[in-house]
C-alpha positions as CSV (number, residue, x, y, z in Angstrom):
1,X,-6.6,-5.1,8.3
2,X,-6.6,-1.6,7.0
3,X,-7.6,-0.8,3.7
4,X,-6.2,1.9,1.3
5,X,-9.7,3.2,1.0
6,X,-10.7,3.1,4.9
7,X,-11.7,6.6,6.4
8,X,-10.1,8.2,9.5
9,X,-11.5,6.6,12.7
10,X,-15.2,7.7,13.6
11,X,-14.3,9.3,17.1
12,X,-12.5,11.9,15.4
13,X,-14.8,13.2,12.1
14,X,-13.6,15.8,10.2
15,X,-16.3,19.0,9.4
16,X,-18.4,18.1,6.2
17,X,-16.8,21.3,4.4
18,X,-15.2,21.2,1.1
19,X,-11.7,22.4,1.2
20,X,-9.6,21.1,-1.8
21,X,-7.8,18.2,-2.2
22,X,-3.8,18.8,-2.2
23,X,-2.5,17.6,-5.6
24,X,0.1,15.3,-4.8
25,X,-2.8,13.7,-2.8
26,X,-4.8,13.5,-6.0
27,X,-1.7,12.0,-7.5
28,X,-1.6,9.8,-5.5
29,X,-5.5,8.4,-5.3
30,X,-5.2,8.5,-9.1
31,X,-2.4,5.8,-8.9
32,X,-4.7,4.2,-6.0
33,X,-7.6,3.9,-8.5
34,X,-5.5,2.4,-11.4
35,X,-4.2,-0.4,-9.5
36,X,-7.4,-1.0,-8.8
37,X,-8.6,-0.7,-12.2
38,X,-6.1,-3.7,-13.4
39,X,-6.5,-5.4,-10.6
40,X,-10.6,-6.0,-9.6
41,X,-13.1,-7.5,-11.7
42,X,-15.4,-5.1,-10.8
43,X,-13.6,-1.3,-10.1
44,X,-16.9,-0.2,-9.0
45,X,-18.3,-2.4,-6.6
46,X,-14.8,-2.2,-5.1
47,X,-15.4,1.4,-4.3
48,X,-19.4,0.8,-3.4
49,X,-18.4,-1.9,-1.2
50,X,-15.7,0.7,1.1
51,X,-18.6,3.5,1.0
52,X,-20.9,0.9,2.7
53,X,-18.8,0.5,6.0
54,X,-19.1,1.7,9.3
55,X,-15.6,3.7,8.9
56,X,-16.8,5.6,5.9
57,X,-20.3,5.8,7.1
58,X,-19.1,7.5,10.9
59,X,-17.3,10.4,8.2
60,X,-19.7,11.2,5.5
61,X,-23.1,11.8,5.7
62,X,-25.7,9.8,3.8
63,X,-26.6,13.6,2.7
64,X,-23.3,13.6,0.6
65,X,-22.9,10.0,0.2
66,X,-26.2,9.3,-1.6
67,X,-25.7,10.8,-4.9
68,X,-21.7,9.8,-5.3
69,X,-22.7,6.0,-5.0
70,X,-26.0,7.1,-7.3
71,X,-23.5,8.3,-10.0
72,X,-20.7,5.7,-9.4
73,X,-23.2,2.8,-9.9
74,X,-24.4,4.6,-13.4
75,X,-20.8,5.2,-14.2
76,X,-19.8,4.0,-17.6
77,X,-15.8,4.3,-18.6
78,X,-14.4,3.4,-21.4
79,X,-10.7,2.6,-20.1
80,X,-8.1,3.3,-17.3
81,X,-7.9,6.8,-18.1
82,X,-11.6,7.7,-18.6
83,X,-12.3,5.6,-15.0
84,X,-9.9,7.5,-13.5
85,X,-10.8,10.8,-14.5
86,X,-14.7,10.1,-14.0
87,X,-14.5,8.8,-10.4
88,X,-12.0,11.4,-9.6
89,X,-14.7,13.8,-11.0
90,X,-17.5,12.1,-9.0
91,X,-16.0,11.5,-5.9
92,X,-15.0,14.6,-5.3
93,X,-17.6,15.9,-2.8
94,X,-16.5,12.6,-0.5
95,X,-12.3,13.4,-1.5
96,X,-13.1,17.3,-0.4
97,X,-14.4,15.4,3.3
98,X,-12.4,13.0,4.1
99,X,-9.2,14.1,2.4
100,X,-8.3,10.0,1.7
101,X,-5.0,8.9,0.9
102,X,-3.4,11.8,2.7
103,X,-2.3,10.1,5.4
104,X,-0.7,7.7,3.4
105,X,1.8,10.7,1.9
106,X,4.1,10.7,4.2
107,X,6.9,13.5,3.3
108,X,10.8,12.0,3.2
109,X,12.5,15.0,2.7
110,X,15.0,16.1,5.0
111,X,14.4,12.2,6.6
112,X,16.8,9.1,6.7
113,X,14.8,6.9,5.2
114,X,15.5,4.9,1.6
115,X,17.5,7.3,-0.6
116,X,17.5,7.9,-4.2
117,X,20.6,6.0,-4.1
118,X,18.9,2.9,-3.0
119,X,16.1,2.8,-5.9
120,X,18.8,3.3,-8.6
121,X,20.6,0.3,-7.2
122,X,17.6,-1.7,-6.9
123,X,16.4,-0.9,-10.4
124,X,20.1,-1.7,-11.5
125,X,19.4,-5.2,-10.0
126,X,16.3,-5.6,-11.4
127,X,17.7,-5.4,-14.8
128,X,20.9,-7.3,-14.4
129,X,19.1,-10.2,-12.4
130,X,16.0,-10.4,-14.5
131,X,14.0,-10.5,-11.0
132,X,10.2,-10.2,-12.3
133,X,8.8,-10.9,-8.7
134,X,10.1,-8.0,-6.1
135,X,8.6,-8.1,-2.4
136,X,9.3,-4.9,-0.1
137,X,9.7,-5.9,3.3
138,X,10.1,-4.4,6.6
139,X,8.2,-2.7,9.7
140,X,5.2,0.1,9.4
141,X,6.7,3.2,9.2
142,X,9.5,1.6,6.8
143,X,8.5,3.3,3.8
144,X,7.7,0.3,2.0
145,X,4.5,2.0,0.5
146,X,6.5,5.0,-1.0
147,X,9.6,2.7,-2.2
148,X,7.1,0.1,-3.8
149,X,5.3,2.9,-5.6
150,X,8.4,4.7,-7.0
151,X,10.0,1.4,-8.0
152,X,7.1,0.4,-9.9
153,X,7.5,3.8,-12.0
154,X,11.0,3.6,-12.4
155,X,10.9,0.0,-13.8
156,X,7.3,-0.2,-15.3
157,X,6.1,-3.1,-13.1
158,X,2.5,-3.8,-11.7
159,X,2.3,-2.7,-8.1
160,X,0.1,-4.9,-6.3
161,X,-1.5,-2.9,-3.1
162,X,-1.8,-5.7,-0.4
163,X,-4.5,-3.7,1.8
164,X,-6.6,-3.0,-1.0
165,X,-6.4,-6.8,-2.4
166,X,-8.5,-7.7,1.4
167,X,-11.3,-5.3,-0.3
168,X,-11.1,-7.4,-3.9
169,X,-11.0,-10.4,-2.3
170,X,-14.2,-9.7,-0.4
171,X,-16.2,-8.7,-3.0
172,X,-15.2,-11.5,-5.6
173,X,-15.4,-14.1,-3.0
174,X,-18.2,-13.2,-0.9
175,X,-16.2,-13.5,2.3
176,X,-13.0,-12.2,4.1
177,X,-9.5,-13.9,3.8
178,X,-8.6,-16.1,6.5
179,X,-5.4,-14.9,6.3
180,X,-2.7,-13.1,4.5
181,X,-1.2,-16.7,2.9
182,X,-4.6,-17.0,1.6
183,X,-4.9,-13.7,0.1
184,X,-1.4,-13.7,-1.1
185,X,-2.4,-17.5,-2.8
186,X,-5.6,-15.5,-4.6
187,X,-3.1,-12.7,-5.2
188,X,-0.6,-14.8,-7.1
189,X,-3.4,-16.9,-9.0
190,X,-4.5,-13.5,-10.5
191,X,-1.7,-11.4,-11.5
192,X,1.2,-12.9,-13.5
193,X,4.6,-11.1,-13.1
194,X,6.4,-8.8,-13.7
195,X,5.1,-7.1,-10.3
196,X,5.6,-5.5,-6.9
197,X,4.2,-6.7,-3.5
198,X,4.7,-4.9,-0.5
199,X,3.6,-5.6,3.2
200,X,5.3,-5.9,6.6
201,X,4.6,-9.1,7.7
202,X,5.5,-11.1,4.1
203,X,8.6,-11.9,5.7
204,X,7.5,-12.3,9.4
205,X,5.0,-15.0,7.9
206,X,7.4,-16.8,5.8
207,X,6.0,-15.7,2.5
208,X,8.1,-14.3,0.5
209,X,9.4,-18.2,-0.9
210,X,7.7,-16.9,-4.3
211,X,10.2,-14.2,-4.6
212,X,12.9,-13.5,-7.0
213,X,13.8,-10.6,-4.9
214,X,13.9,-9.2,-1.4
215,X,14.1,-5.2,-0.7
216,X,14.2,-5.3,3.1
217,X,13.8,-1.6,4.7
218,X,15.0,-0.6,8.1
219,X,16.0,2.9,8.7
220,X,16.9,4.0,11.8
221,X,13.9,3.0,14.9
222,X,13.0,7.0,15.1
223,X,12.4,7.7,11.0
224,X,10.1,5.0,11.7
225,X,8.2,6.2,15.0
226,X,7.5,9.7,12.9
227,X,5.9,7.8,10.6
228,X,3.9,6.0,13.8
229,X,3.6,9.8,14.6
230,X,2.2,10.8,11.3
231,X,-0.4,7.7,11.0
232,X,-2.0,8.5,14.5
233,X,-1.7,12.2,14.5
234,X,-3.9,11.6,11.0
235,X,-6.2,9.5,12.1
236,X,-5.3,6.3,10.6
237,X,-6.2,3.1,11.8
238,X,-4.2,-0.6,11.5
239,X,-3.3,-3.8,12.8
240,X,0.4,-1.2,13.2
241,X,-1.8,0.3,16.4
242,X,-1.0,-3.2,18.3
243,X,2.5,-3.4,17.5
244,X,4.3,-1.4,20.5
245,X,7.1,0.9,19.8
246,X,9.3,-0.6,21.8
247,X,9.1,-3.4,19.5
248,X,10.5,-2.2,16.4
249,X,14.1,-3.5,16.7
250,X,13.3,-6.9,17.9
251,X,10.8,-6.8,15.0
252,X,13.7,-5.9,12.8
253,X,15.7,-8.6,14.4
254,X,13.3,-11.5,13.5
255,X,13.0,-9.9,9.6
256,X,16.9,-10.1,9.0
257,X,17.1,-13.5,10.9
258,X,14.2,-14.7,8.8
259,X,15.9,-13.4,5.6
260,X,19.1,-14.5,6.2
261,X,17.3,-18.3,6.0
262,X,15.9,-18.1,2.4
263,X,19.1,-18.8,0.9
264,X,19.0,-15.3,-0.8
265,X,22.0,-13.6,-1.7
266,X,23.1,-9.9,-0.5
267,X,23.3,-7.3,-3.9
268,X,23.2,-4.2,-2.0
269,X,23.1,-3.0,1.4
270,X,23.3,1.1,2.9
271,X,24.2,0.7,6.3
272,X,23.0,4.5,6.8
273,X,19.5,3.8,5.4
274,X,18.9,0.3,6.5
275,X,18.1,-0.5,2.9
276,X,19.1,-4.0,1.9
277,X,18.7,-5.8,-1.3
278,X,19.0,-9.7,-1.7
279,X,17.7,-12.4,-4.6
280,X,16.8,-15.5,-3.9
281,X,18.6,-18.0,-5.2
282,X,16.8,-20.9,-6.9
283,X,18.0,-24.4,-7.1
């Protein structure tokens, strides 16, 4: 399973040179590091823990590596804020290497993916149905990521990254998941609603029964092959690598069959964007 902290692949390391960090990339490992901040018991160890695998350790040299874990284990914060700012500060040397959470920003301008259209809808429903528990669903490449983190803005939820829950899970547990039910049973032990959950195969595996709401997103097969494009021409690894291409519609198939079955109800639907919203209906 990848992780939202994993490194690109060790056949393909990037020069040790310090080159910036975009800023929307910064952005974005700031919101990476404050859902982790609410979410671990121990921020830290969390980020110690992804510095000490193979991935990480095939990108950046113990040269550079050494004093960033030095300073992150004597790293004292006072808050989200100050933990934020100070690892930012820290980790720069390792950001300015390995760039991470770029390939996660995938661009969706001038792309048929979700519109702003769809998110003011869904928020709309959010608020008219009361839903506290929303699960984005749909294949890699979807934009499930991007919609989940926008939502959460827009309506002041938690958003609970799946990939980097594996990480928590491991360190506060001594031992990997068995599987996602089990991780998603830990998950919802741990963090009370109102929330966001996002992950392809919730729905594949039958488990989004928790759910108040569905957003299922399927845009059209070839916005979601860029996206393939974009993860491998990046370097990104994932269980997505052993789903074949030619699988994405009978993928999407199965997902509308499956939802169709939970006795939800259809709010909103954009035949152009493949966006569908439906809540569950409860007995």
């Amino acid at each position: 399973m990848t992780n939202r902290f994993e490194m690109p692949p060790q056949n393909h390391p990037p020069k040790q040179e310090a080159q910036g960090v975009e800023s929307k990339v910064v952005e974005q490992i700031k919101e990476d590091l404050r859902d982790l901040f609410r979410s671990a018991e121990n921020p830290i160890a969390i980020l110690l823990q992804t510095m000490d695998t193979d991935e990480f350790k095939g990108v950046v040299s113990d040269e550079v590596a050494n004093p960033v874990k030095a300073q992150l284990q004597a790293l004292t914060f006072e808050n989200e804020d100050d933990f934020v700012a100070k690892v930012i500060d820290v980790a720069m040397p390792v950001l300015e290497i390995t760039k991470r959470g770029k390939k996660d920003a995938y661009k969706q301008e001038g792309r048929e993916m979700f519109t702003e259209a769809d998110m003011e809808a869904t928020v709309a429903i959010i608020k008219e149905s009361g839903a506290e528990k929303i699960y984005v669903v749909g294949n890699v490449g979807s934009g499930k990521t991007t919609f989940a983190r926008e939502l959460s803005r827009a309506v002041g939820f938690k958003n609970i990254d799946i990939d980097q829950w594996f990480q928590i899970f491991r360190q506060e547990q001594q031992r990997e998941a068995a599987d996602l039910k089990e991780l998603l049973g830990y998950i919802l032990q741990k963090e009370k609603p109102p929330f966001i959950i996002n992950h392809a195969d919730l729905l594949r595996q039958d488990l989004v029964q928790d759910a108040d709401m569905v957003v299922f997103l399927n845009p059209k097969k070839e916005e979601q092959l860029k996206s393939r494009q974009l993860r491998t021409e990046s370097g990104a690894e994932g269980e997505w690598q052993a789903v074949s291409a030619d699988d994405y519609e009978k993928i999407a198939e199965q997902n509308l069959s499956k939802l169709d079955g939970f006795g939800s109800e259809t709010k909103y639907s954009d035949e152009k964007s493949g966006t569908i919203v439906r809540v569950l209906k409860r007995p």
